[in-house]
N, C-alpha and C positions, 0 to 999 in steps of 0.2 A: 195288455199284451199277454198271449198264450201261448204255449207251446206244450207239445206231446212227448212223453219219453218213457216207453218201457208199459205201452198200455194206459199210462196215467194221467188225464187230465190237469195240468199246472201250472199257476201264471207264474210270470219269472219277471220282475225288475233289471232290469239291463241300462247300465252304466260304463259305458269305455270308458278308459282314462290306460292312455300309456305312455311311456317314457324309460330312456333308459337311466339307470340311475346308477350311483356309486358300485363297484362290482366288491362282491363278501369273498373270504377265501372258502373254496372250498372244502366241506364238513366231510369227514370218513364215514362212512356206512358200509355196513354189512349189504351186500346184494339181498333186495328183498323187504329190507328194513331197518331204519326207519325209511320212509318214504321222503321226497322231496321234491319241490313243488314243480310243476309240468313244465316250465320253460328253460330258457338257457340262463347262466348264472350272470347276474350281474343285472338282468330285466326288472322290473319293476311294475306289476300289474296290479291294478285294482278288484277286492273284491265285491262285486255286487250282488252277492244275493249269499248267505250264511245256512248251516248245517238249523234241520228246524225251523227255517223261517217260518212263519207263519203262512207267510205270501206265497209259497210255492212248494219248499221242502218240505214236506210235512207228510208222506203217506206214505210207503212200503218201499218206494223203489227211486223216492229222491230222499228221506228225510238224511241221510246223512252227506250230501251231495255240498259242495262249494261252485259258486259261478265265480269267475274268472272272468272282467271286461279288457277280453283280449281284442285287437283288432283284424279282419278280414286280412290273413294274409300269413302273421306272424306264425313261428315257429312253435310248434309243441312237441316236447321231449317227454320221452319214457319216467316215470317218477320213480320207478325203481326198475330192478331186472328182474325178466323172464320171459315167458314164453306166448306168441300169439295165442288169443285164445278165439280172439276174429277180427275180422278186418271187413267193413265196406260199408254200404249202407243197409241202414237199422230201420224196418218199417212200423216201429215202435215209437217213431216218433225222432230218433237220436240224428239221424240225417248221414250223414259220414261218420263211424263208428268204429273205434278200436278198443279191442279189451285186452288185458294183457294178466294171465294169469301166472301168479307169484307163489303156487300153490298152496293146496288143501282147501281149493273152490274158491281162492280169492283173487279177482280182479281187479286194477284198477281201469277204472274208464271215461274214455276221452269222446264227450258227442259234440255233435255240429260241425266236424271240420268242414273245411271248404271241400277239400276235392278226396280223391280215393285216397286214403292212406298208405303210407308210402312202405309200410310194413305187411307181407303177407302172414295167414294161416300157419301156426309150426313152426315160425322164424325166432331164433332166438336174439331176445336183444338187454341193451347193455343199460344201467342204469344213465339218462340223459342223449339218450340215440333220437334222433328225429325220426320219427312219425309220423308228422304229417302238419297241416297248415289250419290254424282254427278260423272258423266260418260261423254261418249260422245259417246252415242245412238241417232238412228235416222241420218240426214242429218246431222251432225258433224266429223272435222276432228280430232280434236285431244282433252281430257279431257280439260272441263270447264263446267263451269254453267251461261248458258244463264236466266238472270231474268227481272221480265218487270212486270211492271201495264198495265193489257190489259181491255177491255170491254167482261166478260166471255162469252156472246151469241155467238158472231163473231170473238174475240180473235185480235180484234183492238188495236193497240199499242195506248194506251189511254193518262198518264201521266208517267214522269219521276219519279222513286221512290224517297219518299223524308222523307230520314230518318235521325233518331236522329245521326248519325256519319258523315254524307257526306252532307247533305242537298238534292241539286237534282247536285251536282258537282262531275262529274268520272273520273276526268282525268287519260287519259292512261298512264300504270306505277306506277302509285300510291300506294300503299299497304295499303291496307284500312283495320283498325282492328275494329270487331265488339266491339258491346257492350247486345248483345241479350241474357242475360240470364233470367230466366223464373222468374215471376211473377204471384206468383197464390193467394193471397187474403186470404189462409185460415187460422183460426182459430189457434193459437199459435206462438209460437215464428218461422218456417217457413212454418208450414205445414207438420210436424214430417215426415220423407220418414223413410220407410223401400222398400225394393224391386223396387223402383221410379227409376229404370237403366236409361229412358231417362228422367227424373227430369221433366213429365210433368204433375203431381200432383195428376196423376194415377197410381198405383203399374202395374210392368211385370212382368214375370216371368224369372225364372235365373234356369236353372238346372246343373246336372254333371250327366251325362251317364255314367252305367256301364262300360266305355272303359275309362273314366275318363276326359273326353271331355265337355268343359265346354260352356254351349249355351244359347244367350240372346233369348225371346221370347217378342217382341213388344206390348203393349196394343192395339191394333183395334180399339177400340169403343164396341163392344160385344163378342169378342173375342180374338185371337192370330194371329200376322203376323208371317210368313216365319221366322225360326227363323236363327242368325247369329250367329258362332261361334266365341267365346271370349278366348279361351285358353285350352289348353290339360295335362296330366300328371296329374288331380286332382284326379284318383282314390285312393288314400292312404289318403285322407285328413280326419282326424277325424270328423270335423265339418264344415262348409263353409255359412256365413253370408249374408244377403246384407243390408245396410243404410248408409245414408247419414255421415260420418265421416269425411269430407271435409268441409262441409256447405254452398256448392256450387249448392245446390238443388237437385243434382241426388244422388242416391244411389253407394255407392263405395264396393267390398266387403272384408270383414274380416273372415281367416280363421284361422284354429289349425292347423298345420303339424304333421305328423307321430310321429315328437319327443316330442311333445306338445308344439311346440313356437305359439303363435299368430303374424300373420303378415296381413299386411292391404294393400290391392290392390286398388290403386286410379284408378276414371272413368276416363279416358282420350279418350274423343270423342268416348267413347261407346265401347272404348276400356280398357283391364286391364293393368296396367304399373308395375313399376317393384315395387316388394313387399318392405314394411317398414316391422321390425321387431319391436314389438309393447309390447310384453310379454312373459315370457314362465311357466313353470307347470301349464299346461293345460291338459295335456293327459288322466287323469284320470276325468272330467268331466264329466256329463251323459249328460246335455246339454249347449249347450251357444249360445246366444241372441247380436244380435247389433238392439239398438234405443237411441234415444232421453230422455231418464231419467229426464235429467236434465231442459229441455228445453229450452236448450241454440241454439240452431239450427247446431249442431254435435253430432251425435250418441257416444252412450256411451258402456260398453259390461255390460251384465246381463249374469251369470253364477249358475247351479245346481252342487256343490261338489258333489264327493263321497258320501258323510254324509248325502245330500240332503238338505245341507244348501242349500237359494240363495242369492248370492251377487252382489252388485252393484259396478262397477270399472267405477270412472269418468273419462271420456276424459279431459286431463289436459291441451292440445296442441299442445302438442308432441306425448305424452304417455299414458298412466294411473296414475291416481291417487290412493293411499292408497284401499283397499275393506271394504264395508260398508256391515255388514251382514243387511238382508230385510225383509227376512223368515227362514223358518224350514220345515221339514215335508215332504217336495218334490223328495223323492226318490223313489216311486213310479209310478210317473206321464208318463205316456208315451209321452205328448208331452207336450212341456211349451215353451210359444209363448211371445215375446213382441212386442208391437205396440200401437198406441194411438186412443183404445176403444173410450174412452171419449170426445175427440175432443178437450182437452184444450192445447195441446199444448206438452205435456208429456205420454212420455210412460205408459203404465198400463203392465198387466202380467194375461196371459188366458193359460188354462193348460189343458188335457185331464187326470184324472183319470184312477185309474185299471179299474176301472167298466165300463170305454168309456162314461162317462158326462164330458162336456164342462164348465167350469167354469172361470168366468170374477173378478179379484182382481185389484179394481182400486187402483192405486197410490193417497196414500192420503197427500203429502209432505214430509213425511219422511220415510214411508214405504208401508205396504199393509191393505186395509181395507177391513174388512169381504168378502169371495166370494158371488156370484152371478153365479146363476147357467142357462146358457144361450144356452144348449144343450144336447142331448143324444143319443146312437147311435154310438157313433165314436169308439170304440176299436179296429176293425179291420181295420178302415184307415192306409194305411200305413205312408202318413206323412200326415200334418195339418201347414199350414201356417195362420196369422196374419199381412194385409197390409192392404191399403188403395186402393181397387181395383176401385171403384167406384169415388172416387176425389171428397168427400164430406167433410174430414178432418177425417173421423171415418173410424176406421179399420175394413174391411170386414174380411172374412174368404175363403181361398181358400182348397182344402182337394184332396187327392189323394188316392179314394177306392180302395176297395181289387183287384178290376176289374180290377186299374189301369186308371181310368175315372179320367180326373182332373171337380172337382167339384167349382163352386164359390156360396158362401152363403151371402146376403148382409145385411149388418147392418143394422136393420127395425127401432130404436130408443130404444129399449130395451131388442130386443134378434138377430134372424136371420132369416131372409125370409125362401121361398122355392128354393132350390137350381137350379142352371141353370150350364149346363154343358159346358165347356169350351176348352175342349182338350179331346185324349186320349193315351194309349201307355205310360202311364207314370209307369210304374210298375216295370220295372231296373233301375232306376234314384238312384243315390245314396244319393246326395244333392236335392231338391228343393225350391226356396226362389221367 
């Protein structure tokens, strides 16, 4: 078996073997270094092919290189932070190719994905951000993930990666479980995620297509990647959520069914897993919310009755807890958002009016404190989200016009910028989060 990378003629032993396997806690790192190994934490991949090998590692531009028998599909994550230093396909041999430069000429690099990576040119990303899906494009035989500390100019096999699980040791066969999940610095107790599907301390977007087809859309850096489909059959769903309800840093989603049960769909590698049943009388709702209330770092649900009460159901660990009524009044509202405005750490509650004003009701510990009126204009939007698009700890606003234009409006400090468009086509969506 042969494959090309970087000019170099090289044969490569390729061995899958995966599984998830017991999850480590997460190791502290400085951005940059030490390094840690390419996937999401708790994974468990086999190494087939070592720094040196004889077999293949061994001339300028792999000897310090690890193969990873990753399988066609799976997740690969940034191994530390910085800056794109390229993104696409590599006619060197690498096939789908991302570098990510940690500077003073050092990249790590990720060949073979499957498809275009999900990071562009100049985007800055976070230690454990996804990237992209490893494959084996290009000069490769059969699916893994070729990874290496190169010199980005020349793409010189520079150092052995030398991360917080392995040191610079890969012995072939090994099953090396990461420890990489995301670490982002901000403002409360995680970084409150609503919509955060890849947990990288920036909101994506999540829709349900009129066919009922359920599809993730990546953050970019100014806009939307290629988006991936997550699951089918949700066009009957009354309501469909997305935040953090694991506390695992990515956003998970929570929905209502046809009969009104609430069930909770965990993120697994950017995938949905199989539902938890979590509540039922639900049907009769006019809206319902997952965040962070509490600010424990696990989403909570916020719901508008009938009646136009709103209530607060705490995530107990399992379940729900008892309903705390919060408000009144809200049977009107055509859109009622939760997400953490404020930056402390706890969700707040922003609503569109009949009249299409925008109003911000921050969480003041136990319930709602006077609105703030923070827009106007929105009544023929057809929907109105509340995330944290920007990755500042404060929730922007994303909006879906008559047009069907997805719109983003960013949190300026005390109301909303001038909007910058983001998408379009969004006008069958049934869901959008």
């Amino acid at each position: 078996m042969f494959k090309k990378i970087m000019g170099a003629t090289i044969a490569a032993v390729v061995i899958a073997s995966t599984g998830l396997v017991g999850g480590l806690p997460a190791a502290q790192a400085a951005p940059g270094a030490p390094f840690k190994l390419p996937y999401p934490a708790g994974f468990g991949y086999q190494i087939t092919q070592s720094p040196s090998s004889s077999f293949s590692h061994n001339d300028n531009y792999n000897r310090h290189a690890v193969d990873i028998g990753m399988p066609t599909g799976a997740t690969v994550v940034a191994s530390a932070a910085g800056t794109v230093y390229s993104s696409g396909w590599d006619g060197g041999g690498g096939g789908y190719m991302v570098l990510i430069n940690h500077g003073n000429d050092r990249c790590s690099q990720y060949a073979h994905l499957k498809t275009n990576p999900l990071v562009g040119y100049g985007q800055s990303v976070a230690q454990g951000q996804h990237i992209g899906y490893s494959g084996s494009t290009g000069n490769s035989t059969a699916p893994h993930l070729h990874w290496n500390i190169v010199n980005c100019g020349n793409k010189l096999s520079r150092e052995i990666p030398n991360t917080v699980e392995m040191g610079t040791n890969y012995p072939r066969g090994v099953t090396a479980v990461s420890q990489n999940g995301l670490s982002n610095g901000l403002p409360g107790a995680d970084g409150e995620r609503v919509s955060d599907f890849s947990g990288d301390g920036q909101s994506d977007v999540l829709g349900v297509d009129g066919n009922g087809d359920f599809w993730y859309y990546p953050h970019s850096g100014s806009g939307l990647s290629a988006r991936s489909k997550i699951g089918s059959g949700w066009a009957n769903h009354k309501h469909v959520v997305s935040a953090d309800w694991s506390g695992d840093g990515a956003a998970d989603v929570i929905a209502v069914d046809p009969g009104g049960d609430l069930y909770y769909y965990p993120n697994n590698n950017y995938q949905l897993s199989s539902a938890t049943k979590i509540g039922n009388g639900w049907a009769n709702y006019k809206h319902v919310m997952a965040a962070d209330w509490s600010g424990d770092g696990q989403a909570d649900v916020i719901g508008v009755d009938a009646q136009g009460d709103l209530w607060y159901y705490a995530h107990n660990g399992t379940g729900l807890s008892a309903k705390v009524k919060i408000g009144s009044g809200w049977a009107n509202y055509k859109q009622v958002m939760a997400a953490d405005w404020s930056g402390d750490g706890q969700a707040d509650i922003l609503g569109v009016d009949a009249q299409g004003d925008l109003w911000y009701y921050a969480h003041n510990g136990t319930g709602l404190s006077a609105k703030v009126k923070i827009g106007s204009g929105w009544a023929n939007h057809k929907q109105v989200i509340a995330s944290d698009w920007s990755g500042d700890g404060q929730a922007d606003i994303l909006g879906v016009d008559a047009q069907g234009d997805l719109w983003y409006y960013a949190h300026n400090g005390t109301g909303l910028s001038a909007k910058v468009k983001i998408g379009s086509d969004w006008s069958t969506f049934l869901h959008i989060m």
